[in-house]
C-alpha positions as a LaTeX table, in Angstrom:
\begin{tabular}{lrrr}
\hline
Residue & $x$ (\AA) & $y$ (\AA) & $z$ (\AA) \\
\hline
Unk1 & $-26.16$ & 1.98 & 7.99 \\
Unk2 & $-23.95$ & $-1.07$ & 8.80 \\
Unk3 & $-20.65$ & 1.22 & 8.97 \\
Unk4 & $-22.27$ & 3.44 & 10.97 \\
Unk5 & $-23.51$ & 0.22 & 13.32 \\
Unk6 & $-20.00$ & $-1.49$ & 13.24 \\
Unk7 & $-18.59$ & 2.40 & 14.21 \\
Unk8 & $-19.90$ & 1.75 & 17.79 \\
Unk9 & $-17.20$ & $-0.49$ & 18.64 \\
Unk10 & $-14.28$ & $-0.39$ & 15.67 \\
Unk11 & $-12.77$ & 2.94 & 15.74 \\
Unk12 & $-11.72$ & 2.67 & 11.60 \\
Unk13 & $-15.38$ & 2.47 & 11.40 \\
Unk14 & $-15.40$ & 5.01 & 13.52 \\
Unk15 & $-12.85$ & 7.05 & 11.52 \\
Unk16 & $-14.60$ & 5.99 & 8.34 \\
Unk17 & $-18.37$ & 8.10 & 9.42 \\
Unk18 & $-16.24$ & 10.79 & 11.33 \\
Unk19 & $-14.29$ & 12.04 & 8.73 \\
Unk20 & $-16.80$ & 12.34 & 6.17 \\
Unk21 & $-19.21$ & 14.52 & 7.90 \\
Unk22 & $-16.97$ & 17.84 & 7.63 \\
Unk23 & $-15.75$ & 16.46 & 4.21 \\
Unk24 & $-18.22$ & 19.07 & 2.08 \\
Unk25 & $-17.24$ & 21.99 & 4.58 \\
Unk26 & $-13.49$ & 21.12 & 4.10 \\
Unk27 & $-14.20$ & 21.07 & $-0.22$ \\
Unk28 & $-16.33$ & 24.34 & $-0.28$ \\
Unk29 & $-13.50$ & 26.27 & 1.81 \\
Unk30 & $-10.50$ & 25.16 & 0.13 \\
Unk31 & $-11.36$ & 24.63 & $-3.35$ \\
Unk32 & $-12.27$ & 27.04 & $-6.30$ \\
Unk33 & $-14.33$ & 25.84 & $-8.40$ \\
Unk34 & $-13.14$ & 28.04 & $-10.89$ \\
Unk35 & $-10.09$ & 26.63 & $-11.08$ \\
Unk36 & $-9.03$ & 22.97 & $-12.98$ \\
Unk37 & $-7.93$ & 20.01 & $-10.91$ \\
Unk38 & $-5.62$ & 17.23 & $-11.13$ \\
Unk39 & $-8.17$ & 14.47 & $-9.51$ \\
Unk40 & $-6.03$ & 11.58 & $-7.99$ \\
Unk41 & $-8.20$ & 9.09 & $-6.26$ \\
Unk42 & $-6.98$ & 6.21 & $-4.09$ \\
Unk43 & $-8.13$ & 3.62 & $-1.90$ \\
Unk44 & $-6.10$ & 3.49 & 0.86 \\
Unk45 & $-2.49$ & 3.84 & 1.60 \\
Unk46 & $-1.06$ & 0.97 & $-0.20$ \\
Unk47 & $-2.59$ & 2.58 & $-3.37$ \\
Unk48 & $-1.65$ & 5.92 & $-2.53$ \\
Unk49 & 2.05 & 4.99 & $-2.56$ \\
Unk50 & 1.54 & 3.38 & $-5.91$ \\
Unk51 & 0.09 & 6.32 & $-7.71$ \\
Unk52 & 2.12 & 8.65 & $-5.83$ \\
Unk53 & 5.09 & 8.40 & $-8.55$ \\
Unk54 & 3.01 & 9.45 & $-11.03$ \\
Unk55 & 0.97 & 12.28 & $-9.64$ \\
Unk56 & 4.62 & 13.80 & $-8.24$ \\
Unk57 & 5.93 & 13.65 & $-11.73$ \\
Unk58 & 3.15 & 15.55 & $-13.39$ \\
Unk59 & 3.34 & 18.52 & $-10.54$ \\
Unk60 & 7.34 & 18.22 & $-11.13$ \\
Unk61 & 6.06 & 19.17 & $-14.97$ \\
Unk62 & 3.56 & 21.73 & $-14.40$ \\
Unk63 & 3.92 & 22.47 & $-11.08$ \\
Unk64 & 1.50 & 25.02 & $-11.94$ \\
Unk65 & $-1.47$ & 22.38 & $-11.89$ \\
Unk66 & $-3.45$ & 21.90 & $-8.52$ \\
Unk67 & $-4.14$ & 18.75 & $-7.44$ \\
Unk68 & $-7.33$ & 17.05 & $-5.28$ \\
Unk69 & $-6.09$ & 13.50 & $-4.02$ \\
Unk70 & $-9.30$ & 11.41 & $-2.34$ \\
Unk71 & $-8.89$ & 8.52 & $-0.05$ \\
Unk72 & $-11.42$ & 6.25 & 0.72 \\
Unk73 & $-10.51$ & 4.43 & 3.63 \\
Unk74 & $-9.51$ & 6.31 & 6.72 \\
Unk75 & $-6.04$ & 4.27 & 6.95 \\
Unk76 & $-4.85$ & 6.61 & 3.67 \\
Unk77 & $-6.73$ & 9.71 & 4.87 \\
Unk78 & $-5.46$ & 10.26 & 8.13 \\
Unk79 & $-1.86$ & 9.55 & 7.09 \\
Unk80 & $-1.90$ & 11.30 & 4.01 \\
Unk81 & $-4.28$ & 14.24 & 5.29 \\
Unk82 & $-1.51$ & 16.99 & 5.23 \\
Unk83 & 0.12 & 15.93 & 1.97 \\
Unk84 & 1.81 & 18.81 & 0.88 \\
Unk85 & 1.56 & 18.49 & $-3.15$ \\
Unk86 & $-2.26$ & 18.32 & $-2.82$ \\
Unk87 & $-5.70$ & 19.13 & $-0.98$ \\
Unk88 & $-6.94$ & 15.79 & 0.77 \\
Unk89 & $-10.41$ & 14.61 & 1.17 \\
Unk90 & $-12.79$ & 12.14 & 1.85 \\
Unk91 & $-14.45$ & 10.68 & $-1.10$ \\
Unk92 & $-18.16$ & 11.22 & $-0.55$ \\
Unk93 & $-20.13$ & 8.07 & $-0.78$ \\
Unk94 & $-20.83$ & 7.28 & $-4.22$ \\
Unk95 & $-24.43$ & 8.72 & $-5.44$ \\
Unk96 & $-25.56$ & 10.57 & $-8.37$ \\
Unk97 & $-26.08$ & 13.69 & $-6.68$ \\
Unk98 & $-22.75$ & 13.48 & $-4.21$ \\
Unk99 & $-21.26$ & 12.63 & $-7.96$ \\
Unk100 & $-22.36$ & 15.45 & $-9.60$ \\
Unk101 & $-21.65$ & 17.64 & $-6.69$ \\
Unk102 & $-18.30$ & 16.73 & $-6.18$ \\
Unk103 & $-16.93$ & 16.87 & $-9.14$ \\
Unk104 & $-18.42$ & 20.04 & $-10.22$ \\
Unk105 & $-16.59$ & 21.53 & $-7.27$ \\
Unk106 & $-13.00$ & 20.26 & $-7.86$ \\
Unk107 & $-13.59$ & 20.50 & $-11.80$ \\
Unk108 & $-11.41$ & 18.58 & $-12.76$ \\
Unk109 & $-9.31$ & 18.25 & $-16.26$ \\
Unk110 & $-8.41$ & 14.45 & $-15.45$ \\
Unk111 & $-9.01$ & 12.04 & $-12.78$ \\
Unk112 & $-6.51$ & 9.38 & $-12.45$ \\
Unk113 & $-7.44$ & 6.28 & $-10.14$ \\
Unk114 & $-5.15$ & 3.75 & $-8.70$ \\
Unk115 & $-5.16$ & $-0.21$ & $-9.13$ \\
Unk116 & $-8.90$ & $-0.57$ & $-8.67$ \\
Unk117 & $-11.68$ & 1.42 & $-7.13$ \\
Unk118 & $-14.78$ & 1.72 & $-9.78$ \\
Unk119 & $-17.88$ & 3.52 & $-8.27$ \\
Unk120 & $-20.39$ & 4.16 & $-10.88$ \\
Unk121 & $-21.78$ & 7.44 & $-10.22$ \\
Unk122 & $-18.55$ & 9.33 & $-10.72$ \\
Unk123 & $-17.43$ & 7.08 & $-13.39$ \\
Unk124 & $-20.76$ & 8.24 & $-15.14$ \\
Unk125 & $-20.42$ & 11.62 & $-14.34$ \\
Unk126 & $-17.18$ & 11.91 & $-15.81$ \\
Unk127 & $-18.22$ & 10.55 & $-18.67$ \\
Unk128 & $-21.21$ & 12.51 & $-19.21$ \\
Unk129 & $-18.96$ & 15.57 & $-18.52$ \\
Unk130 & $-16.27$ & 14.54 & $-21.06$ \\
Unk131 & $-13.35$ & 14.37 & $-18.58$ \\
Unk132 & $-10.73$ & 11.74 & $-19.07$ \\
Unk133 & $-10.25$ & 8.93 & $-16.25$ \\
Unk134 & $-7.21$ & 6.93 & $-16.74$ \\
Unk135 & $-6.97$ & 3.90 & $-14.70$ \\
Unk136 & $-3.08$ & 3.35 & $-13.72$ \\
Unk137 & $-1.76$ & 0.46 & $-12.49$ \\
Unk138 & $-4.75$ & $-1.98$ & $-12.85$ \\
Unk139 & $-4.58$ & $-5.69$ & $-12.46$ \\
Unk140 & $-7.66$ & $-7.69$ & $-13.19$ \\
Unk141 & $-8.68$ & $-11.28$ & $-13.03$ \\
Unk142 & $-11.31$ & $-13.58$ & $-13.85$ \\
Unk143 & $-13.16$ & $-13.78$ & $-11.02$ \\
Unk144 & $-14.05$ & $-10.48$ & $-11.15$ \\
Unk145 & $-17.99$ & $-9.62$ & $-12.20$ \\
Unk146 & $-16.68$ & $-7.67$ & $-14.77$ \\
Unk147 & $-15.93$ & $-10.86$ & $-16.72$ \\
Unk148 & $-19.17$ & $-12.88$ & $-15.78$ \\
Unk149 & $-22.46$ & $-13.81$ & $-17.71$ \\
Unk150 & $-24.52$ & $-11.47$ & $-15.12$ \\
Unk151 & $-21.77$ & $-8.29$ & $-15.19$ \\
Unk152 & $-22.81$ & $-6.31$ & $-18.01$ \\
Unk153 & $-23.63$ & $-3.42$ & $-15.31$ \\
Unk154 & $-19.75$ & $-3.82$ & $-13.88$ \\
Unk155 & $-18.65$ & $-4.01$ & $-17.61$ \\
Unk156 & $-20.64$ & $-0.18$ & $-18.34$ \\
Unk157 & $-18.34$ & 0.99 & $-15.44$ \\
Unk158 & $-15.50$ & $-0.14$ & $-16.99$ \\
Unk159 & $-16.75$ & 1.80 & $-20.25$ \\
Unk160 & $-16.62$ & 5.06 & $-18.73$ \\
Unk161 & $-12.56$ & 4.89 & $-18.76$ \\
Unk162 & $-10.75$ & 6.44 & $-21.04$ \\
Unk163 & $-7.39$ & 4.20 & $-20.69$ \\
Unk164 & $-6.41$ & 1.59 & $-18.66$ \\
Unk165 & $-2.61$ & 0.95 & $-17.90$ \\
Unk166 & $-2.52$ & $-2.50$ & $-16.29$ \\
Unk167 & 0.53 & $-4.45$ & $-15.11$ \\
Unk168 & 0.52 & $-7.46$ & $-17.24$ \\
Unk169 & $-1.02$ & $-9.49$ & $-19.74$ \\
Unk170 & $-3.95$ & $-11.24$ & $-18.11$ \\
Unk171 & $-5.33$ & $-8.09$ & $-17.50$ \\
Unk172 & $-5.36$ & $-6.56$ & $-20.91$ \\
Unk173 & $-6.54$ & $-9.85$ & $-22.60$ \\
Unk174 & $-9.67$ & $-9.78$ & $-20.25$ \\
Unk175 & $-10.53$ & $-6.50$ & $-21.25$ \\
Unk176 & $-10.20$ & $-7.08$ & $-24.81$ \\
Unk177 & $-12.30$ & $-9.58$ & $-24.04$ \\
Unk178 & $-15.14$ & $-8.05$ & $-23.17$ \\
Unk179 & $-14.81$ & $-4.99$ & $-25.80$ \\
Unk180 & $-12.50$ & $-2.48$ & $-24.28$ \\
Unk181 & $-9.30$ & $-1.95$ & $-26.33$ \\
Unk182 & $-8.19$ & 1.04 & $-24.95$ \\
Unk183 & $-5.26$ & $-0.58$ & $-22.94$ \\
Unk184 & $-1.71$ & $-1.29$ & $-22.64$ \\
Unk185 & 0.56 & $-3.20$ & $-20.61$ \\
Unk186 & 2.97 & $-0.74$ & $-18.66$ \\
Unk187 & 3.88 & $-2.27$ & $-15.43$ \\
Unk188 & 3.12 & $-1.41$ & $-11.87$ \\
Unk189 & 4.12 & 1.81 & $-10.70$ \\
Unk190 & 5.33 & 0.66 & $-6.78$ \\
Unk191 & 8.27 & $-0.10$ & $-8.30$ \\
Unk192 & 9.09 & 3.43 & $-9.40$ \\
Unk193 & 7.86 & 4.30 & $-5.93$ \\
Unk194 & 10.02 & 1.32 & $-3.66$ \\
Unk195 & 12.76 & 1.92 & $-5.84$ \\
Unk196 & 12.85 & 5.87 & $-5.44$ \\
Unk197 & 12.30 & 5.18 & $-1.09$ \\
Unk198 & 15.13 & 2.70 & $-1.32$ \\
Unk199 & 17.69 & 5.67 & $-2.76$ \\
Unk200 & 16.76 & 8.02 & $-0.11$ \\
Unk201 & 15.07 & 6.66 & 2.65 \\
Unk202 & 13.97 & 8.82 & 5.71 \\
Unk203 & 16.91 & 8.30 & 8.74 \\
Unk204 & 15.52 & 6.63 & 11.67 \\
Unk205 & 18.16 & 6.88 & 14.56 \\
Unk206 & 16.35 & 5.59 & 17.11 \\
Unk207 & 16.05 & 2.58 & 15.33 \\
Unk208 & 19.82 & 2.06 & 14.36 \\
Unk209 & 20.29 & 2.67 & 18.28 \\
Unk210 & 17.97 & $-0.04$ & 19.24 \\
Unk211 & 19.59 & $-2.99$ & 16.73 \\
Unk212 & 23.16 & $-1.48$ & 17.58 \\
Unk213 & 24.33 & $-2.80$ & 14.34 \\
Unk214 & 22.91 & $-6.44$ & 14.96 \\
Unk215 & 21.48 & $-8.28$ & 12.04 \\
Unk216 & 17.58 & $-7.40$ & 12.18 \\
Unk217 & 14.62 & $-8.97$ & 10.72 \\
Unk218 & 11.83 & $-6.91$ & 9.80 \\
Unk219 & 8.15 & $-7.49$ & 10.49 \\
Unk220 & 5.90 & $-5.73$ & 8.52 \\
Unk221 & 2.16 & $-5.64$ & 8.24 \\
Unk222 & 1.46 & $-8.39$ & 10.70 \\
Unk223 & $-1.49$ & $-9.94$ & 11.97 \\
Unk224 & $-1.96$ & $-12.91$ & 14.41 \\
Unk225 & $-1.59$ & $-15.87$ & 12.28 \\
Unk226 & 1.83 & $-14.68$ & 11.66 \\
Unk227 & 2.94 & $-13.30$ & 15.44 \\
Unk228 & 2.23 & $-16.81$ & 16.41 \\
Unk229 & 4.86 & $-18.04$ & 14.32 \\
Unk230 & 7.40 & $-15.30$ & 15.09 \\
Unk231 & 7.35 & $-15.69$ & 18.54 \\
Unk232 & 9.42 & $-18.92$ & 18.23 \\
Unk233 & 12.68 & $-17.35$ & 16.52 \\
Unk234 & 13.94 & $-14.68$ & 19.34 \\
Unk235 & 14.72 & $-17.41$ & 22.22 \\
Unk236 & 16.53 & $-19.43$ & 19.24 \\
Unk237 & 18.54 & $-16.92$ & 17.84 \\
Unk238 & 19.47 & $-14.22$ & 20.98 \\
Unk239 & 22.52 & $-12.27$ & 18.57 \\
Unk240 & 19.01 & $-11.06$ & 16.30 \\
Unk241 & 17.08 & $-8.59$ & 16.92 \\
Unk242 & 13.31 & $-8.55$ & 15.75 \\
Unk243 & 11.25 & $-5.28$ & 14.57 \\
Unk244 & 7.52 & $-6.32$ & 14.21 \\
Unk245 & 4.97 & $-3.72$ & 12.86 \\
Unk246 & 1.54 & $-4.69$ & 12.87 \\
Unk247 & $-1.04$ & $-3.82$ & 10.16 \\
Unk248 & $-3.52$ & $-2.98$ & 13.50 \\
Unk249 & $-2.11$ & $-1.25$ & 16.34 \\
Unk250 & $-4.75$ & $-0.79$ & 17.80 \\
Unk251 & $-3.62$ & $-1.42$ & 21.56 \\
Unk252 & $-5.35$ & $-4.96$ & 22.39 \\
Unk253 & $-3.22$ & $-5.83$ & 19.85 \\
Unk254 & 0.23 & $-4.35$ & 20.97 \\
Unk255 & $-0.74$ & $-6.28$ & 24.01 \\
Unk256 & $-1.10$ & $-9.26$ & 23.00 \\
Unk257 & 2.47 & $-9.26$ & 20.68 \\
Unk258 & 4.03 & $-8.47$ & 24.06 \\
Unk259 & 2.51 & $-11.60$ & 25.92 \\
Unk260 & 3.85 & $-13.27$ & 22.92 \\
Unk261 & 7.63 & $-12.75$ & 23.56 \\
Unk262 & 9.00 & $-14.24$ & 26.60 \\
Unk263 & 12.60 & $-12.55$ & 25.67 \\
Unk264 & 10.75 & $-9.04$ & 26.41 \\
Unk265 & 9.89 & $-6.83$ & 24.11 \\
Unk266 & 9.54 & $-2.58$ & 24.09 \\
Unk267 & 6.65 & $-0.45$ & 22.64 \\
Unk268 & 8.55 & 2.27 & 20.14 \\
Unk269 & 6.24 & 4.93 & 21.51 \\
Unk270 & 7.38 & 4.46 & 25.54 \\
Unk271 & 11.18 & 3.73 & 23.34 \\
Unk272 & 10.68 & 7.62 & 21.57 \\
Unk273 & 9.34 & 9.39 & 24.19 \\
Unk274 & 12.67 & 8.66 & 26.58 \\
Unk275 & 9.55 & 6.59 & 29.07 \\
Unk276 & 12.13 & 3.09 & 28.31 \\
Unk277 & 15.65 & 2.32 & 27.56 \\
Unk278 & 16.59 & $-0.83$ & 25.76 \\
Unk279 & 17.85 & $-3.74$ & 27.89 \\
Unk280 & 20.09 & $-6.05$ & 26.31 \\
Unk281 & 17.55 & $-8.70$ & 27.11 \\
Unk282 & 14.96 & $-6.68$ & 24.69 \\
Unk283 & 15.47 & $-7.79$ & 20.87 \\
Unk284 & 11.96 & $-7.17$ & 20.14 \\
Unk285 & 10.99 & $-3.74$ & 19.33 \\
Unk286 & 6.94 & $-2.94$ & 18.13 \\
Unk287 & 6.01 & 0.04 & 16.06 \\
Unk288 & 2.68 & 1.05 & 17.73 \\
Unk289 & 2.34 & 3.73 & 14.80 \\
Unk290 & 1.46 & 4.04 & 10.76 \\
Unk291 & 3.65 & 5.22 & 8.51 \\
Unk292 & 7.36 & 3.89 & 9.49 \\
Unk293 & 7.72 & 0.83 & 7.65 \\
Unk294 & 9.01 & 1.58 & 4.20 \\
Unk295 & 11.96 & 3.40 & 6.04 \\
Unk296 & 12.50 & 0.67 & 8.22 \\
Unk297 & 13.58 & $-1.87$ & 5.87 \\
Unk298 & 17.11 & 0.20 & 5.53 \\
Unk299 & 17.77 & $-1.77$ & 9.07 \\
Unk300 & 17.38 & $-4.89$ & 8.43 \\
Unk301 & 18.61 & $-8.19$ & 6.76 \\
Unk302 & 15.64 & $-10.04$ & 6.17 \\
Unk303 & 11.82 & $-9.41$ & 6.20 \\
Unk304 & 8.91 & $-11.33$ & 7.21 \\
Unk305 & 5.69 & $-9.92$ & 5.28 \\
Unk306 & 2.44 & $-10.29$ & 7.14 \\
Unk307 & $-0.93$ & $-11.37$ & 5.31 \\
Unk308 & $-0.14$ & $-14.32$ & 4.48 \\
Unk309 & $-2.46$ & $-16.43$ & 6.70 \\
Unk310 & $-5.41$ & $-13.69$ & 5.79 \\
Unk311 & $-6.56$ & $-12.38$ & 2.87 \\
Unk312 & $-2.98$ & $-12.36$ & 1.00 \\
Unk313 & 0.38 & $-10.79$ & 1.71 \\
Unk314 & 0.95 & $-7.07$ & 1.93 \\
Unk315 & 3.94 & $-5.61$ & 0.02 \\
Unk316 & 6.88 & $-7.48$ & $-0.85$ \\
Unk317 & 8.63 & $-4.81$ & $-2.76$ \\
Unk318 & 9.35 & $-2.63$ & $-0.38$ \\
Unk319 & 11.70 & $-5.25$ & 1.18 \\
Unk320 & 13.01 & $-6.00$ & $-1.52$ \\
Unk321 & 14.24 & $-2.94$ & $-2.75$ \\
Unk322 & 16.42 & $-2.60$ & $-0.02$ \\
Unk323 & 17.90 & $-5.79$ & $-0.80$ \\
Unk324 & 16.09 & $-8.00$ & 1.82 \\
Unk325 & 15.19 & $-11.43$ & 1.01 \\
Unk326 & 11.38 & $-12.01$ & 2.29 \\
Unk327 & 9.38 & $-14.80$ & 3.62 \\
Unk328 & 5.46 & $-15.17$ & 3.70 \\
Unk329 & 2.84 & $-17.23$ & 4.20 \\
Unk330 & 0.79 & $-19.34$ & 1.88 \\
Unk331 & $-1.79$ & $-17.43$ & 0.50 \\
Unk332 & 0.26 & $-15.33$ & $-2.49$ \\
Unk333 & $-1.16$ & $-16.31$ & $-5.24$ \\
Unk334 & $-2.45$ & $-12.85$ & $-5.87$ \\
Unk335 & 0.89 & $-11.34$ & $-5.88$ \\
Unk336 & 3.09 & $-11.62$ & $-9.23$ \\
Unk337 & 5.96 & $-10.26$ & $-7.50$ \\
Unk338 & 5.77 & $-12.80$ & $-4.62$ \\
Unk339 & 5.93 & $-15.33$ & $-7.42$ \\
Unk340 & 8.25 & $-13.81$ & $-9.01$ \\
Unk341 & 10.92 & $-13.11$ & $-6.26$ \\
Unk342 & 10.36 & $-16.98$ & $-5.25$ \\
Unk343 & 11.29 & $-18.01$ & $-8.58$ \\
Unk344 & 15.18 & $-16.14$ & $-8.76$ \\
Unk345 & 15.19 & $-17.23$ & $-4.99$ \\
Unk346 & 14.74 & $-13.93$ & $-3.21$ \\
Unk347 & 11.75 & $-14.98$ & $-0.84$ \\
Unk348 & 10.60 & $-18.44$ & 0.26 \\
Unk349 & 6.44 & $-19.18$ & 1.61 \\
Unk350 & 5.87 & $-21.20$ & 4.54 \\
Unk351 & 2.94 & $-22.75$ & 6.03 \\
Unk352 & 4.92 & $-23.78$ & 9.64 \\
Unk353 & 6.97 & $-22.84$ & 12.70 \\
Unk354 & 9.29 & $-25.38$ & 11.39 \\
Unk355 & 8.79 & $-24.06$ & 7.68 \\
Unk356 & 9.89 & $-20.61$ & 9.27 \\
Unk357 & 12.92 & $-21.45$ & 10.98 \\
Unk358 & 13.78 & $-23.12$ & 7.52 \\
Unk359 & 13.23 & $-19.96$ & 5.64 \\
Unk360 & 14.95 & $-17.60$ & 8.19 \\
Unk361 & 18.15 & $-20.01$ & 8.07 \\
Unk362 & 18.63 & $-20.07$ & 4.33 \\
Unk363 & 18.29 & $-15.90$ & 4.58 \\
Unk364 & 20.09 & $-15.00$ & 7.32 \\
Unk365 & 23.57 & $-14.64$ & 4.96 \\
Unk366 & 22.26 & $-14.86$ & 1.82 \\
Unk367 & 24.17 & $-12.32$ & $-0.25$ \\
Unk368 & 22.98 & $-13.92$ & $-3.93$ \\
Unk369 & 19.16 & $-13.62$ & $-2.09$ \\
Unk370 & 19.69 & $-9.88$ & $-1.06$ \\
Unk371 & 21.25 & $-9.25$ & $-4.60$ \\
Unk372 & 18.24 & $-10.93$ & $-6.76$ \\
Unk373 & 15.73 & $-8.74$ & $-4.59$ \\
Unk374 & 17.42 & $-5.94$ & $-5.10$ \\
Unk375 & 18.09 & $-6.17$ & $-8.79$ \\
Unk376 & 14.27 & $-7.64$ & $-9.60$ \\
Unk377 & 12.85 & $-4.09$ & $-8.40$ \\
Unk378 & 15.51 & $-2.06$ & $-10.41$ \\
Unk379 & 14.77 & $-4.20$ & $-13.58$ \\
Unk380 & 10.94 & $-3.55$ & $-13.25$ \\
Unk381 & 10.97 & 0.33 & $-12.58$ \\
Unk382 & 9.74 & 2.65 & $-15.26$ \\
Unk383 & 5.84 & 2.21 & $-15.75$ \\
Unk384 & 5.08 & 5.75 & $-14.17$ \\
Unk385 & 7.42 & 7.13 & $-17.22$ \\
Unk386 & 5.34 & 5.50 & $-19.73$ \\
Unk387 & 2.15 & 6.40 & $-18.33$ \\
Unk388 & 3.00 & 10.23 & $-18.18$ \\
Unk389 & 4.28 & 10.40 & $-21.74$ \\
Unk390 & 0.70 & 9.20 & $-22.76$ \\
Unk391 & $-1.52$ & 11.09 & $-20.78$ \\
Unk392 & 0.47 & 14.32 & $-21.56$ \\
Unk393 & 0.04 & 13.95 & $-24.92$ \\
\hline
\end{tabular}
């Protein structure tokens, strides 16, 4: 009842209640139930991206096997709608009966979720129906109810897995803790995934016509905490040009990054459509769409990850794979990697304008910086490998 409220006036809301009411139509038309599924289940995008290593390698195996991948947010969904390895839905809302209904009508022979995501209908269902659910990817901490005096429901979620590959050592300790052995530590699977979009990214000429072979720094995933402090570099360093992609681009938004920029900026949609040509007095350049940013990191020489000032920084790695050193802001302690790639010099956390211009500076030619990213996500690849040779067998 509050999504469908908040729908009224936030159109992922919006999104969210629209694209589930044709989602049983779209199921009954295009699946058999007679036939056994590959169930991949993800969160959103970030998640799907993860995963999507290791559900490509199984249909590279047995390309044979048909696939159901479920999003639950509408920012993975309407991306990843027309994936062409797999039939994309909506996850129903989690109930007994939309449990029981589902999953009777995808029948599936696994289902494999990503990083986190535990609903306890379809957990239970599974269970009761003898499927395996492998959790891939997961990262726990202590704060979690799971690991609390009043979680013993979270903890009979948890029970319904039959093996959890986590990324590190934290995470299988506190599930040993609490009774549940069936786990090893096999890494995080983005790095398969960054790594494998860093060999072959997607070609974006427009964009290599807009820098016109000018050192760029990258934006990605930013929100207004961190615009504020971007706005200050252009005017101080006119031979850069500056890519920003928002995490909302919703157009408010867009609008106010241009008020931001008194160098001028240009909208990539008026930019693609032949509507604008750059001026050589436009360095900024804003991606008012989803889905470009992995490829855009081949362009540029440093990144600036949004998040930071929010709930935590978005991905890091897909920066770094291309060799760009990255800067953030404070709140990271979430983030291994971020830790990490601070620690062998590859990314630097600020707090400041000032902080900023520090950061960008020490970056801007930083060959050793772009070499430690680069080599930190080609030394952690190879988690999707283990996690196939166990579930195959």
């Amino acid at each position: 009842m509050l999504i469908r409220i908040f729908s009224l006036f936030n159109p992922k809301a919006k999104l969210f209640i629209k694209g589930r009411k044709n989602s049983y139509t779209q199921i009954v038309q295009r699946i058999n139930p007679q036939e056994k599924h590959i169930w991949f289940h993800f969160a959103s995008l970030g998640e799907f991206e993860q995963g999507r290593p290791v559900l490509e390698k199984l249909k590279t195996l047995y390309p044979a096997k048909k696939i159901v991948v479920t999003f639950f947010s509408p920012s993975g969904y309407e991306i990843r709608k027309n994936y062409a390895l797999a039939d994309v839905f909506y996850l129903p809302f989690d109930t007994k009966k939309n449990a029981a209904w589902f999953i009777e009508s995808i029948n599936p022979e696994m289902a494999i979720f990503t990083k986190y995501e535990f609903w306890h209908f379809y957990f239970k269902a599974l269970k009761d129906r003898g499927i395996p659910l492998y959790v891939i990817s997961g990262i726990f901490r202590d704060s979690q109810a799971f690991f609390k005096w009043y979680g013993s429901f979270y903890r009979n979620i948890l029970k319904a897995v039959t093996y959890f590959f986590v990324q590190n050592e934290e995470s299988e300790n506190l599930l040993k803790s609490i009774g549940l052995n069936n786990v090893t530590i096999n890494g995080d699977t983005r790095f398969d995934r960054v790594y494998e979009n860093a060999q072959e990214p997607k070609e974006l000429p427009l964009i290599a016509q807009f820098i016109d072979g000018k050192p760029t720094l990258i934006c990605g995933s930013t929100w207004p905490e961190d615009e504020k402090l971007l706005a200050a570099l252009p005017a101080k360093y006119p031979d850069w040009k500056f890519i920003i992609a928002p995490h909302e681009i919703h157009s408010s938004h867009i609008e106010s990054i241009e008020k931001q920029f008194p160098v001028g900026s240009l909208r990539f949609s008026a930019f693609s459509s032949g509507n604008q040509t750059p001026k050589s007095s436009q360095q900024i350049l804003i991606i008012d769409n989803i889905g470009m940013l992995s490829a855009l990191y081949q362009y540029g020489k440093v990144a600036y990850i949004g998040g930071g000032f929010g709930a935590g920084i978005h991905n890091t790695l897909e920066a770094a794979a291309f060799g760009l050193p990255v800067i953030f802001g404070p709140k990271y302690d979430k983030f291994q990697e971020a830790k990490d790639l601070i620690a062998i010099g590859a990314a630097k956390s600020i707090s400041s304008t000032e902080e900023l211009i520090s950061a960008f500076n020490a970056f801007a030619d930083n060959k050793n910086a772009a070499d430690a990213a680069k080599k930190y996500v080609a030394d952690k690849k190879g988690a999707t490998d283990q996690i196939i040779s166990m579930i195959t067998k």
